[in-house]
Backbone as a chain_set.jsonl record, in Angstrom:
{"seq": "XXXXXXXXXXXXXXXXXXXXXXXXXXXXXXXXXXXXXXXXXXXXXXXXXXXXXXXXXXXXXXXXXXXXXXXXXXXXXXXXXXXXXXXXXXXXXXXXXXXXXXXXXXXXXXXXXXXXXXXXXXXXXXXXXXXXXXXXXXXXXXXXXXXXXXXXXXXXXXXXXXXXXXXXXXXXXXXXXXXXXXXXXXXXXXXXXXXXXX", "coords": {"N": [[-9.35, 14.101, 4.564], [-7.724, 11.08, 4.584], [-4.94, 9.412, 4.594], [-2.815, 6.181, 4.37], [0.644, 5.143, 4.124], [2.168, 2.296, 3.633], [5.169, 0.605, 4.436], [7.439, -1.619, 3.178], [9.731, -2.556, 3.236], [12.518, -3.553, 4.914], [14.819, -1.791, 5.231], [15.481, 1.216, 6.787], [15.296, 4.573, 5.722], [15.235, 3.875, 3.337], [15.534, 3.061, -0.433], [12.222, 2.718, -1.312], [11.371, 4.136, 0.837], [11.722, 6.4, 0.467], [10.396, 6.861, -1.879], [8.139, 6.597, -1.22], [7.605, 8.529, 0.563], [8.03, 11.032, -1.312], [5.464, 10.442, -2.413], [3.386, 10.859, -0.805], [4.095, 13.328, -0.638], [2.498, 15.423, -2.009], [-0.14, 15.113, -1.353], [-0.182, 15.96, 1.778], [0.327, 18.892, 0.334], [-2.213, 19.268, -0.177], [-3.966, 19.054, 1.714], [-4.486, 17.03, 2.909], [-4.406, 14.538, 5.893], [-1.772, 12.662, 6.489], [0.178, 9.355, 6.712], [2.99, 7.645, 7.715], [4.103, 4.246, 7.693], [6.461, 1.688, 8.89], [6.895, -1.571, 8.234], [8.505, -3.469, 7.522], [11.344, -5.57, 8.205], [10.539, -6.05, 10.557], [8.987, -8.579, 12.762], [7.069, -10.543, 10.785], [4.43, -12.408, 10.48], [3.23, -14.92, 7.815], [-0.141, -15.444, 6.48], [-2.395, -17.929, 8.421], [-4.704, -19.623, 7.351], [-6.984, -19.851, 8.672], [-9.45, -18.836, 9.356], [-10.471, -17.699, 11.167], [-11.188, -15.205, 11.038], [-13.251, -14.994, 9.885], [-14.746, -16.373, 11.442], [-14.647, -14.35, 13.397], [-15.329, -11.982, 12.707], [-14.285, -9.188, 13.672], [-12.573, -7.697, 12.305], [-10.178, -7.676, 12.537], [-7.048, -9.81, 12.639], [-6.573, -12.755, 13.78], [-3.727, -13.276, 14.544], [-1.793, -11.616, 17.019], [0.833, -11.163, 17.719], [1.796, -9.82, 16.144], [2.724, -6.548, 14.116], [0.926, -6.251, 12.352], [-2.128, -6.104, 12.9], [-2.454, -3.521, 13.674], [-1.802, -2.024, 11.449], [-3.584, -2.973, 9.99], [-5.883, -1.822, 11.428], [-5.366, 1.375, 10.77], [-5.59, 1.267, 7.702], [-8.108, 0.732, 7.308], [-9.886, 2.922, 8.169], [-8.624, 4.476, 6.205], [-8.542, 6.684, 3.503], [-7.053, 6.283, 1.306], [-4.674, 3.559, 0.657], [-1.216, 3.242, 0.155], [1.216, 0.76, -0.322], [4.328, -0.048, -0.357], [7.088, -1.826, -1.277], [10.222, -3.172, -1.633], [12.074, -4.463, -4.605], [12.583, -8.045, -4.174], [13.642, -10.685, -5.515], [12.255, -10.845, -7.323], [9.716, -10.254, -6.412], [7.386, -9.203, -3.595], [8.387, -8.043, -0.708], [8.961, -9.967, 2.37], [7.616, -9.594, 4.237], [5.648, -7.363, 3.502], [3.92, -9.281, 1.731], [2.667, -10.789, 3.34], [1.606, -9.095, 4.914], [-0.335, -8.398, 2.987], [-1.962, -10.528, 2.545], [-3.256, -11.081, 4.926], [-4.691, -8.996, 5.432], [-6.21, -8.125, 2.742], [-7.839, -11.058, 3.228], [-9.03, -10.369, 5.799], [-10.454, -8.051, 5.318], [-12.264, -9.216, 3.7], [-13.385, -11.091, 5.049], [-14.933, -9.556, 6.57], [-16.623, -8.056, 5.175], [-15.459, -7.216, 3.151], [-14.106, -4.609, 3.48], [-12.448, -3.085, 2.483], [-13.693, -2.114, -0.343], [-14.282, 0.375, -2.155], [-12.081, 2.133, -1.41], [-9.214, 3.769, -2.266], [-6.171, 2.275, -3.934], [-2.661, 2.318, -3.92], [0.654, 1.097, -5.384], [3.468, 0.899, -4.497], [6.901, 0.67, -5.996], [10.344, -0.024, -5.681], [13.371, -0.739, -7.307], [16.345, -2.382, -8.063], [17.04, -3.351, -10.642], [15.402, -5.107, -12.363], [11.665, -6.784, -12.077], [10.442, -5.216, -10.827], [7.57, -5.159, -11.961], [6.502, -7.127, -11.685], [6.022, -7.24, -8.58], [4.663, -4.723, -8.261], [2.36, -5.408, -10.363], [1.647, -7.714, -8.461], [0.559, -6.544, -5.981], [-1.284, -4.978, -6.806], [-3.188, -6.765, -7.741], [-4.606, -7.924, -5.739], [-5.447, -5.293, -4.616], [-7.305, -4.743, -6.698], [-8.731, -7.138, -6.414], [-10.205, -6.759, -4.074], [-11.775, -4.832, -4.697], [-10.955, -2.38, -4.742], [-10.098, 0.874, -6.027], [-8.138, 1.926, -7.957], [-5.549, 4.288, -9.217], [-4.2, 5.719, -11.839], [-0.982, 6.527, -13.355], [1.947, 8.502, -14.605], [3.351, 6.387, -15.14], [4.299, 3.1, -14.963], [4.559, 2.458, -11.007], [6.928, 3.099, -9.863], [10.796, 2.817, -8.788], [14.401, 3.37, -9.578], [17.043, 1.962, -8.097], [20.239, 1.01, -6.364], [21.743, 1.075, -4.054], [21.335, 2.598, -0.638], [19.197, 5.183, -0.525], [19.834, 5.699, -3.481], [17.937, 6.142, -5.399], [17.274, 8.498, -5.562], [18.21, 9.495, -7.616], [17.016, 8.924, -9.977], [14.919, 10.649, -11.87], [12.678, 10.45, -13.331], [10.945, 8.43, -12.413], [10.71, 9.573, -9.245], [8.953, 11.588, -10.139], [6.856, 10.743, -11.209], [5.806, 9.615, -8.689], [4.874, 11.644, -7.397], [3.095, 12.816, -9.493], [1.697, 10.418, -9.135], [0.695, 10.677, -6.155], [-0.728, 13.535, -6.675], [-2.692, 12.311, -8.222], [-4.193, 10.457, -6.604], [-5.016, 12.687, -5.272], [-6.794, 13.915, -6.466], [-8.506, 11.681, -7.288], [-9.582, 10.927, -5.084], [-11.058, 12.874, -3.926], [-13.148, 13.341, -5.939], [-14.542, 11.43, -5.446], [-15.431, 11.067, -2.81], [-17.957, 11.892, -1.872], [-19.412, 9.827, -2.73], [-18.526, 7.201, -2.213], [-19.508, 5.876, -0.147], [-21.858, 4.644, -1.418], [-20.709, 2.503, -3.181], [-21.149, -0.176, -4.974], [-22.53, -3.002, -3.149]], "CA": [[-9.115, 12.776, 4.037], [-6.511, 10.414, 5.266], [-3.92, 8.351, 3.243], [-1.719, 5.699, 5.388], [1.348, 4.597, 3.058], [2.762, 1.159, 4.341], [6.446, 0.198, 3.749], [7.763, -3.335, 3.294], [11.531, -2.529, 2.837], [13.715, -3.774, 6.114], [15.726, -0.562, 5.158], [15.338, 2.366, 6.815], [15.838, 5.345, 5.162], [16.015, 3.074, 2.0], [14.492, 3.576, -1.504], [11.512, 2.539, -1.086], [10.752, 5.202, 1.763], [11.985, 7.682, -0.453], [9.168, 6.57, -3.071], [6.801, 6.658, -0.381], [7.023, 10.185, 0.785], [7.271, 11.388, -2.689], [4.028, 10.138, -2.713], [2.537, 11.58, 0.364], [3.986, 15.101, -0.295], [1.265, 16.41, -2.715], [-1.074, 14.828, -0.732], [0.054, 16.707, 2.524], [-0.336, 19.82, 0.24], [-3.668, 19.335, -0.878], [-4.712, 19.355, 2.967], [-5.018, 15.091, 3.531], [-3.551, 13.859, 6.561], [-1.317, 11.432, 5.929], [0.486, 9.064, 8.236], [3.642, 6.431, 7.205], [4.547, 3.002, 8.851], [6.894, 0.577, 8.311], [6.866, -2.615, 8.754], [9.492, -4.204, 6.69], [12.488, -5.608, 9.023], [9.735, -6.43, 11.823], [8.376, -10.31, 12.517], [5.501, -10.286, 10.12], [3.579, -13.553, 10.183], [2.074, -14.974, 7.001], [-1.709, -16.084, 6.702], [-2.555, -19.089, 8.55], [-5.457, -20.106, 6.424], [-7.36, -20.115, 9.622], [-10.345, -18.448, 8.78], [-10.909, -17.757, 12.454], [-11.601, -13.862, 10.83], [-15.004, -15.159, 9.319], [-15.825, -16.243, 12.907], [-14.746, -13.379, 14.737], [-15.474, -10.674, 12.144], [-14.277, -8.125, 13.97], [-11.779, -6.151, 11.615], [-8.882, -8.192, 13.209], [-6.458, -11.27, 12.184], [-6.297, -13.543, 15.296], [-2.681, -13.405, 15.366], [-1.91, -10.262, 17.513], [1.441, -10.8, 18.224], [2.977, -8.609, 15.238], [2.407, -5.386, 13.918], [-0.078, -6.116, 11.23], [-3.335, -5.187, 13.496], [-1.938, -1.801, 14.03], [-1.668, -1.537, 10.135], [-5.598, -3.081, 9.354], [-6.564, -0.644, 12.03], [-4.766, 2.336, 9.895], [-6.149, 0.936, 6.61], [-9.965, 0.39, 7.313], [-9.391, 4.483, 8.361], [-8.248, 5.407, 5.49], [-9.266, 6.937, 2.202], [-6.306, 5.694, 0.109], [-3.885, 2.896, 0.808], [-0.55, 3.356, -0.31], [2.054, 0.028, -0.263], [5.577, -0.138, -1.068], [7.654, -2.954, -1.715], [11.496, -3.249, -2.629], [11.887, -6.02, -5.061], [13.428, -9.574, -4.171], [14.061, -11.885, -6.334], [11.316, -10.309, -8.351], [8.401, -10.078, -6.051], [7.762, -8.196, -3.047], [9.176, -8.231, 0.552], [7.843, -11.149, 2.81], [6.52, -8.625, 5.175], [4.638, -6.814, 2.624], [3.454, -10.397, 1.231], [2.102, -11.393, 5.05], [0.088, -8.022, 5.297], [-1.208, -8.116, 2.006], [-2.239, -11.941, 2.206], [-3.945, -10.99, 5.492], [-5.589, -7.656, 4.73], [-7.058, -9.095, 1.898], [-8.664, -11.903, 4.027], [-9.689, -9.57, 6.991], [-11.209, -7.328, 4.656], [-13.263, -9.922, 2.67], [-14.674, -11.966, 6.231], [-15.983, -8.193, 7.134], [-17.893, -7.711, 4.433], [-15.286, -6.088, 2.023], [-13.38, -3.14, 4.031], [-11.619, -2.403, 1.266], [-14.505, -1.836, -1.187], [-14.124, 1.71, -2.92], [-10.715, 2.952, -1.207], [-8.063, 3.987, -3.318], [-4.842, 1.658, -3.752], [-1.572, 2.241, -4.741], [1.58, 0.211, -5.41], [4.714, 1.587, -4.802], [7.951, -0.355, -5.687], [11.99, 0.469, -5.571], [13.911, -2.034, -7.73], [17.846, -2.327, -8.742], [17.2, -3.675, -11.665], [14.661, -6.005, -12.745], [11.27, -7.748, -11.398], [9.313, -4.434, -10.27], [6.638, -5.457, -12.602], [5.665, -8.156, -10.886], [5.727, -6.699, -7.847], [3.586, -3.788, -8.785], [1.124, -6.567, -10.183], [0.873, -8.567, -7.469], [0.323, -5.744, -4.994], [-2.601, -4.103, -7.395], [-4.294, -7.756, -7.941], [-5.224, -7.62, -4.108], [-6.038, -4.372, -4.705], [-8.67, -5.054, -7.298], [-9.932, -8.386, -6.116], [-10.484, -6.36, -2.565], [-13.022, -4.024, -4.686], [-10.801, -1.185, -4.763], [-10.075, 1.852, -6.902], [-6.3, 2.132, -8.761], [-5.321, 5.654, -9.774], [-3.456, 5.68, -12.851], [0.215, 7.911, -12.977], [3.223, 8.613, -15.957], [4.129, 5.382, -16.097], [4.408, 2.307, -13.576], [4.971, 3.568, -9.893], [8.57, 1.966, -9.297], [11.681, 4.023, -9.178], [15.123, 2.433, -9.844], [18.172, 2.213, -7.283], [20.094, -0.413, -5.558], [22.037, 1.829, -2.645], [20.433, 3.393, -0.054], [19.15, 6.89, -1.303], [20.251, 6.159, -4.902], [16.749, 6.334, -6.294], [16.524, 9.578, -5.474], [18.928, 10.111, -8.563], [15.988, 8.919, -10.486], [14.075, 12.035, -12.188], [11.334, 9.847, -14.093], [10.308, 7.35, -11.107], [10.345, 10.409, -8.153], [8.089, 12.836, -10.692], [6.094, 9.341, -11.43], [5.485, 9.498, -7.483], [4.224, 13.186, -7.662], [1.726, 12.997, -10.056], [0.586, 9.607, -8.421], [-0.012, 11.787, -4.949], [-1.708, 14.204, -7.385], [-3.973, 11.61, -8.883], [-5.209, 10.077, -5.491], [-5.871, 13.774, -4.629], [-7.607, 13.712, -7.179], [-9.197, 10.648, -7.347], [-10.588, 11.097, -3.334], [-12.175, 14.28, -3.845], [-14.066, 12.736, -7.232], [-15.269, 10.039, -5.413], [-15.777, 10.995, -1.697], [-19.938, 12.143, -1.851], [-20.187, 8.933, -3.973], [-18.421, 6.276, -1.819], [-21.052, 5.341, 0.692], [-22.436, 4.09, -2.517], [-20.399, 1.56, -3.886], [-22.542, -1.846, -5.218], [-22.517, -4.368, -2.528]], "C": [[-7.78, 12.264, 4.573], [-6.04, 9.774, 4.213], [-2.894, 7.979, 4.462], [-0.72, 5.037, 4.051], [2.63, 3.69, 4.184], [4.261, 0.734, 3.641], [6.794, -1.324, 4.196], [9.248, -3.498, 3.09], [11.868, -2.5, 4.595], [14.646, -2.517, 6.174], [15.204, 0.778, 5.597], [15.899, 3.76, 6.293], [15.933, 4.99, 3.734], [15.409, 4.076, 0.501], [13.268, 3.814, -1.53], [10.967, 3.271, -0.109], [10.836, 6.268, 1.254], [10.634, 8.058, -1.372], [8.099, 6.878, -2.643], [6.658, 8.219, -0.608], [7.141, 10.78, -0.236], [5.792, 11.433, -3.121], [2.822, 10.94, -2.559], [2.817, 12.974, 0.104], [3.224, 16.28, -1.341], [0.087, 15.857, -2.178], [-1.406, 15.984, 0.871], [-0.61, 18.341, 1.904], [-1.512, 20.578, -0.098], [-4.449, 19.306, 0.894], [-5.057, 17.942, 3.78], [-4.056, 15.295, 4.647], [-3.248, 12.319, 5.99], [-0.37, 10.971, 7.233], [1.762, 7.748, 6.963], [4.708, 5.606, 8.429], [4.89, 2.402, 7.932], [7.075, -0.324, 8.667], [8.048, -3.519, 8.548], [10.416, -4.138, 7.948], [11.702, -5.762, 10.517], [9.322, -8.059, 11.778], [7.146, -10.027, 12.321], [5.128, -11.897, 9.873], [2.324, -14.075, 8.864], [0.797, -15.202, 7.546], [-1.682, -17.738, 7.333], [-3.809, -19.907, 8.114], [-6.398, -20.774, 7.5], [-9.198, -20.135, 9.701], [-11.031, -17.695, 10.41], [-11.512, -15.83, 11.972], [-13.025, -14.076, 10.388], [-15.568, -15.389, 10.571], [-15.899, -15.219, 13.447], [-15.619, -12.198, 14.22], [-15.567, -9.441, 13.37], [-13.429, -7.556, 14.07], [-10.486, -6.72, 12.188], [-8.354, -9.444, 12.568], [-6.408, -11.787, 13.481], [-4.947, -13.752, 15.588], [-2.516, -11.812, 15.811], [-0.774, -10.362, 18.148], [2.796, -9.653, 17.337], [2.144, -7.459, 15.095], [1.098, -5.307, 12.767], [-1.461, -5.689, 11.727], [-3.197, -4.19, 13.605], [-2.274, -1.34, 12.459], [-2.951, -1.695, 9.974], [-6.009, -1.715, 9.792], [-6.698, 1.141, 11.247], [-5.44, 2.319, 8.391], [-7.774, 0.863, 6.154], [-10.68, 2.012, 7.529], [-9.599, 4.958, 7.025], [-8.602, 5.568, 3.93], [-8.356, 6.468, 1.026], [-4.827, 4.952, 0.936], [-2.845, 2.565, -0.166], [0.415, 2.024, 0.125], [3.148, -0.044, -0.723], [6.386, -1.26, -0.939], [9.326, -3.113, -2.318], [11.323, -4.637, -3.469], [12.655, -7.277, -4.587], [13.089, -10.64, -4.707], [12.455, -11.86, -7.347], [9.817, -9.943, -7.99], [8.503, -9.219, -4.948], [8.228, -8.915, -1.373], [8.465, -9.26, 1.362], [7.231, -10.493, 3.927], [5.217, -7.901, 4.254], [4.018, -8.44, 2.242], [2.016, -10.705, 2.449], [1.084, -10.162, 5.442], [-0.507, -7.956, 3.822], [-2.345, -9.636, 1.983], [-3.221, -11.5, 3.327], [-4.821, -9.927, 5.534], [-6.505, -8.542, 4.437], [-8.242, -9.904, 2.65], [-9.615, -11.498, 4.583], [-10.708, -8.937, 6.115], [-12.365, -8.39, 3.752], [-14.443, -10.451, 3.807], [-15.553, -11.067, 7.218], [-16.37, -7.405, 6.589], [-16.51, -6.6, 3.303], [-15.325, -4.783, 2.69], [-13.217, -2.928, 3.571], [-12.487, -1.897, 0.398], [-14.119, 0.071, -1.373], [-13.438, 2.726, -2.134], [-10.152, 2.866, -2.373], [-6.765, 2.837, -2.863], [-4.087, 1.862, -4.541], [-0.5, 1.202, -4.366], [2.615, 1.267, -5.78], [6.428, 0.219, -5.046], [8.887, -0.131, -6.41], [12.507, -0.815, -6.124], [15.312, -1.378, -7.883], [17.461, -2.587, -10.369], [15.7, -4.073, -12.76], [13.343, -6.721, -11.728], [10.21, -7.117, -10.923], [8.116, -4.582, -10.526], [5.783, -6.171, -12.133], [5.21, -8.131, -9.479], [4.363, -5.583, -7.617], [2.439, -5.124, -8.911], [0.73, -7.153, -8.852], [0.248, -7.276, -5.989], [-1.197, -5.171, -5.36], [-3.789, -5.649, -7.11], [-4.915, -7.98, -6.425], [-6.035, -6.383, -4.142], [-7.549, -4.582, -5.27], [-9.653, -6.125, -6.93], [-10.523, -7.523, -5.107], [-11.68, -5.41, -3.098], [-12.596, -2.245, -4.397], [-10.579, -0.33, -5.58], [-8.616, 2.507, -7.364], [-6.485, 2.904, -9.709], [-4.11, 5.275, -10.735], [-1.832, 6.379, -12.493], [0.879, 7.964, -14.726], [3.305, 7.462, -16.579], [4.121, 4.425, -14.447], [4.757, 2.942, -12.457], [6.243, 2.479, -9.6], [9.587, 3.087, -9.958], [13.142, 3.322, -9.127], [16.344, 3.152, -8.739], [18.681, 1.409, -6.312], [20.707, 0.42, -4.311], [21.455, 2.554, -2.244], [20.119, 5.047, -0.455], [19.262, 6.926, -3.129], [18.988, 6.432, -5.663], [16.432, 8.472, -6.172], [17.63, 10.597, -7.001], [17.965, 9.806, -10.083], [14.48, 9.643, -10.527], [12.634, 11.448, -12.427], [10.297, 9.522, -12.793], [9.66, 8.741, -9.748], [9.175, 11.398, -8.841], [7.047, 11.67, -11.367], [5.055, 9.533, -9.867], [4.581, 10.904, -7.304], [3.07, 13.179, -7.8], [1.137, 11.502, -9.493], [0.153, 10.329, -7.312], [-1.157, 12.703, -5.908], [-3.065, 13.362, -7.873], [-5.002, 10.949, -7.721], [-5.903, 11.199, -4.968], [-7.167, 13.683, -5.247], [-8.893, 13.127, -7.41], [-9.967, 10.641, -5.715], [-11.099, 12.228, -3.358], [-13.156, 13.955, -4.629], [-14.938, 12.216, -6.348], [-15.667, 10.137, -3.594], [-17.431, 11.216, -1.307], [-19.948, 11.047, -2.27], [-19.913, 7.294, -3.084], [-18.93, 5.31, -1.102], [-21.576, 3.939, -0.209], [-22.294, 2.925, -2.994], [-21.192, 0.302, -3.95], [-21.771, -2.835, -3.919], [-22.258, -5.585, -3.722]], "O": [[-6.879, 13.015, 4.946], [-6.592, 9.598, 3.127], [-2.329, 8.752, 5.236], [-1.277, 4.5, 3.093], [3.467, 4.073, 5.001], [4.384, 0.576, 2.427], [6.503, -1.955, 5.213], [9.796, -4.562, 2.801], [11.518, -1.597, 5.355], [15.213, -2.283, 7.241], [14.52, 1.437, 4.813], [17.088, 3.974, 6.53], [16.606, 5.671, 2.96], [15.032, 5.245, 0.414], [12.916, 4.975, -1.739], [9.751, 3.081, -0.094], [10.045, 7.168, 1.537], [10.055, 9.134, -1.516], [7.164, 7.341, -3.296], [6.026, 8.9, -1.416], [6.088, 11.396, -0.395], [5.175, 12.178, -3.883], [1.918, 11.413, -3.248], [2.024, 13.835, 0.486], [3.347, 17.503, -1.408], [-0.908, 16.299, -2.752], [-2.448, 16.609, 1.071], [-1.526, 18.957, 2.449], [-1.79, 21.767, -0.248], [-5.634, 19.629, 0.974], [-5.651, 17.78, 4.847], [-3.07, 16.025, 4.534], [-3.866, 11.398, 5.456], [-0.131, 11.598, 8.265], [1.467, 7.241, 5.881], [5.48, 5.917, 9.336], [4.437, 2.27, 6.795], [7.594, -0.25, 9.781], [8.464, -4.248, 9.449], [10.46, -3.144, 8.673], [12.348, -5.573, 11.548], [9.382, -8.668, 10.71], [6.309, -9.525, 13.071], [5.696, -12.482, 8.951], [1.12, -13.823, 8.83], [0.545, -15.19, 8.751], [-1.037, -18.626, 6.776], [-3.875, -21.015, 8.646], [-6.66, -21.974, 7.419], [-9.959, -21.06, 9.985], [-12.17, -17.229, 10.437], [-12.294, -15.313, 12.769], [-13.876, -13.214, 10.607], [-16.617, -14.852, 10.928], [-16.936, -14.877, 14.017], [-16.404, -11.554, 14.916], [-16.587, -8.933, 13.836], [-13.056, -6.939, 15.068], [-9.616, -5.851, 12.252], [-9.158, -10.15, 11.96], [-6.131, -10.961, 14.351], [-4.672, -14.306, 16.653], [-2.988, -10.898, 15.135], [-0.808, -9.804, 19.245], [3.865, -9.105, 17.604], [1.096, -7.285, 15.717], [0.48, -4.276, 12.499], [-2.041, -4.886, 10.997], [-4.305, -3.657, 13.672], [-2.974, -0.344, 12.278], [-3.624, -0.679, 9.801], [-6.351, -0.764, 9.088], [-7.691, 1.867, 11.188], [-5.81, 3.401, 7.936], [-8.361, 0.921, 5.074], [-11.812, 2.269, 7.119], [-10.53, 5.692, 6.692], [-8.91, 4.594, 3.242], [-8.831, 6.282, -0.094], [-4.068, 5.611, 1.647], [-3.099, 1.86, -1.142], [0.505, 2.128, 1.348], [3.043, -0.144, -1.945], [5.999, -1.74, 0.127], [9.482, -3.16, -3.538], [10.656, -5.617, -3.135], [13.82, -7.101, -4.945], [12.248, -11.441, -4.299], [11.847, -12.793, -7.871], [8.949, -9.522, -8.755], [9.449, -8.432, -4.953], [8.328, -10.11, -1.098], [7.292, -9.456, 1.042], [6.267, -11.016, 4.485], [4.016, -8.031, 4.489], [3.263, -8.564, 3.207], [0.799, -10.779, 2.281], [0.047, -10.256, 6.099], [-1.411, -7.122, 3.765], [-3.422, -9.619, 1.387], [-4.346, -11.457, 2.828], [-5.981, -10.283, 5.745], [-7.231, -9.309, 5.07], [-9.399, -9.485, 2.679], [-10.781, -11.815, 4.345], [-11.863, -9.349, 6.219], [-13.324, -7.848, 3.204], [-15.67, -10.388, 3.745], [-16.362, -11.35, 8.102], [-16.573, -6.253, 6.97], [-16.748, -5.476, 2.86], [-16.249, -3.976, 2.586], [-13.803, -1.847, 3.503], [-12.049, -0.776, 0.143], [-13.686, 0.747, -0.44], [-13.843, 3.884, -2.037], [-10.441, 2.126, -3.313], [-6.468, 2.602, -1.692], [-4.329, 1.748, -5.742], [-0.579, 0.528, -3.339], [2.725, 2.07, -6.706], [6.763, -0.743, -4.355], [8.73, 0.005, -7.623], [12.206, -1.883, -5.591], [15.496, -0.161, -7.852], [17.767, -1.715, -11.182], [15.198, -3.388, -13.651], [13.724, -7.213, -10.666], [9.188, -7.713, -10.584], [7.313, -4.276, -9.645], [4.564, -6.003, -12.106], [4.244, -8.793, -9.099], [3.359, -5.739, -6.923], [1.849, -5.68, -7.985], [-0.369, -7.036, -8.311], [-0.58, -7.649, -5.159], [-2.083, -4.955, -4.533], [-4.855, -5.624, -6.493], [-6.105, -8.296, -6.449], [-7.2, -6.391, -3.743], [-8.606, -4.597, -4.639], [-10.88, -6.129, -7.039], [-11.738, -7.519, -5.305], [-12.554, -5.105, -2.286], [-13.3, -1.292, -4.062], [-11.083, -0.871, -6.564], [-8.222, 3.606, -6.977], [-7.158, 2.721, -10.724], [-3.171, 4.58, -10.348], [-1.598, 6.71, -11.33], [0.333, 7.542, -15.745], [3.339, 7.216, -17.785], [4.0, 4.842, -13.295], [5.296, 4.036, -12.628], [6.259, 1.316, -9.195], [9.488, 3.83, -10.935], [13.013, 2.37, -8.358], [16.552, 4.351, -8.558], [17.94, 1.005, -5.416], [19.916, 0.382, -3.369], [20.874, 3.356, -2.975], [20.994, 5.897, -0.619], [18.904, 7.844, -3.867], [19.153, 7.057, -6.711], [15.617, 9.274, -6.627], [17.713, 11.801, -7.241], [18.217, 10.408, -11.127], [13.461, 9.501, -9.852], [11.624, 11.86, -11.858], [9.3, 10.107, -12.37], [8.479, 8.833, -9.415], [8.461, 11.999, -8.038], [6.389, 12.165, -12.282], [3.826, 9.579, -9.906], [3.394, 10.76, -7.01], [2.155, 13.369, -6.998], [-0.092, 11.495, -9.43], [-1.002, 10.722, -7.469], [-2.362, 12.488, -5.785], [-4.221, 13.786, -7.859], [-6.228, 10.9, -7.818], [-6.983, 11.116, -4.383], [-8.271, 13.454, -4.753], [-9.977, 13.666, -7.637], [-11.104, 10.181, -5.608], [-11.795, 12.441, -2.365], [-14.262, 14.222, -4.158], [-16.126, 12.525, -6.444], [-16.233, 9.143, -3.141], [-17.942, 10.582, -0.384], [-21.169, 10.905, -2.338], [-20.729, 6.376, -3.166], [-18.846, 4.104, -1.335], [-21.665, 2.754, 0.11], [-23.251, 2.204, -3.279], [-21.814, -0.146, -2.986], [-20.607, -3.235, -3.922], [-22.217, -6.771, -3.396]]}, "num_chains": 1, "name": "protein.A"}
C-alpha cells in the first residue's frame, strides 16, 4: 500500500513537516510505502474555473506549468492521502488551497478519483485557527467521496518556531496513532474498495 503525504508549509524543515513524518513513520513500519512532497514555497496556481478537465478527462489540470500534476499523479496512486497545512490567518497555505481546489475538480471530471481513498488533514498552528484549517481540508475530503480516519484528538500540533512543535507530546503522539489508524483503516478496506457505490 502506498500513502503520499503533501506539505503546504513554504518552510522547510518547519512544523508542519515534522507532523507529517510523524505520520508516515508507523506507516513505514507496518510495511506501506510511503513517499513525501512539498509544495509549499513553490508557484502554485489556483483553479481557473476552466473546466477544460471535463473535456480532457485525462487525470490532469490543463495548467502544467507548476508542480501540482506531479502531486494528482502521486494521489490517484495512492491508498491514503495525507495533507498538511501551517495555519495563516486561520486557514490553510495558498499552495495547499490551489492543490486542494484543483484535486478536487480533477478528481470529480474523472469520474471521482478520489472515491474510497483515505484522507487525512494535518495542520501546525502557533496559536489559533487550526480548526478551520483541519475543516476545510477534510470537507474536500468528504465531498471527493473519501474515507477520514479518526485519531486522539484533532490532527494539529502547536508551535510557532521552526522545530518547536516537536516540544509538543499530545499533537506528535496524535500523529502516531493517526499513521496507526490509516494502517489500519487500508488493510480493513483494501478487498472491499473496488466496490465503493458509484
Amino acid at each position: 500500500m502506498y500513502a503520499v503525504a503533501i506539505n503546504g508549509s513554504p518552510r522547510k524543515g518547519g512544523n508542519t513537516e515534522i507532523l507529517l513524518h510523524a505520520t508516515l513513520e508507523p506507516l513505514k513500519a507496518a510495511g506501506w510505502e510511503t513517499e513525501y512532497v512539498r509544495i509549499g514555497g513553490k508557484a502554485v496556481r489556483g483553479c481557473l474555473a476552466c473546466y477544460k478537465c471535463f473535456e480532457n478527462k485525462d487525470m490532469r489540470c490543463i495548467q502544467t506549468e507548476d508542480a501540482v500534476n506531479d502531486c494528482l499523479e502521486k494521489i490517484w496512486r495512492a491508498d491514503a492521502v495525507i495533507l498538511g497545512s501551517p495555519t495563516y490567518f486561520a486557514d490553510m497555505s495558498s499552495e495547499m488551497k490551489a492543490l486542494v481546489d484543483r484535486c478536487g475538480l480533477v478528481s470529480i471530471a474523472n469520474g471521482h478519483l478520489l472515491k474510497g481513498k483515505i484522507g487525512s488533514a494535518v495542520v501546525a498552528v502557533r496559536r489559533g485557527g487550526a480548526t478551520h484549517v483541519f475543516d476545510s481540508i477534510n470537507h474536500m475530503f468528504q465531498m471527493s467521496r473519501m474515507v477520514v480516519p479518526g485519531s486522539s484528538y484533532w490532527n494539529m500540533g502547536y508551535g510557532r518556531d521552526k522545530g518547536e512543535v516537536q516540544g509538543d507530546d499530545e499533537g506528535l503522539n496524535n500523529m502516531r496513532q493517526l499513521g496507526e489508524a490509516i494502517n489500519w483503516l487500508g488493510k480493513a478496506i483494501a478487498p472491499v474498495r473496488d466496490q465503493y457505490p458509484e
